[in-house]
C-alpha angles and dihedrals in degrees: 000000000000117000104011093080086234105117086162114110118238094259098048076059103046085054092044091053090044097257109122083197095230092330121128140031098329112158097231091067087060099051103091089057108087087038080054092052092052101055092040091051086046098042094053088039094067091025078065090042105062098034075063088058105052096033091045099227123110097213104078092068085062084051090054104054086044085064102039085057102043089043086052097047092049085052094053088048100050089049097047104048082048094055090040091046090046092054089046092057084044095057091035090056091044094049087053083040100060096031085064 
């Protein structure tokens, strides 16, 4: 910003005055995941339908919702060790921060 002697972003200001601006772990970042986990478990549930149905067998169905969890799951934990990895770095960098 020219004239005002702040050449800080927004952001940078935002940390430096304690607000993360939506970073974190908000729970507001978190709240699509079970509704995630819902449409993956049902997808591969009638992708594996309907592979049952041209292929005639009634095991693959079971398959399907086994991946959509565990798809799920992995998704939740990705997120949420970023999220948990991206508030440690913010509390390391205000601690050295503070102890400046």
């Amino acid at each position: 910003m020219t004239g005002t002697g702040n050449d800080s972003s927004p952001r940078e200001n935002r940390a430096r005055e304690g607000d993360t601006g939506g970073s974190g772990s908000s729970p507001a970042q978190f709240a699509g995941l079970g509704l995630q986990m819902v449409v993956a478990i049902l997808l591969f549930l009638y992708l594996g339908k309907w592979i049952d149905g041209k292929l005639g067998t009634s095991w693959i169905q079971v398959i399907g919702v086994f991946v959509g969890a565990g798809l799920s799951f992995y998704n939740m934990y990705h997120k949420l060790m970023k999220a948990q990895a991206l508030e440690d770095a913010e509390r390391k960098a205000r601690r050295e921060e503070s102890s400046s």
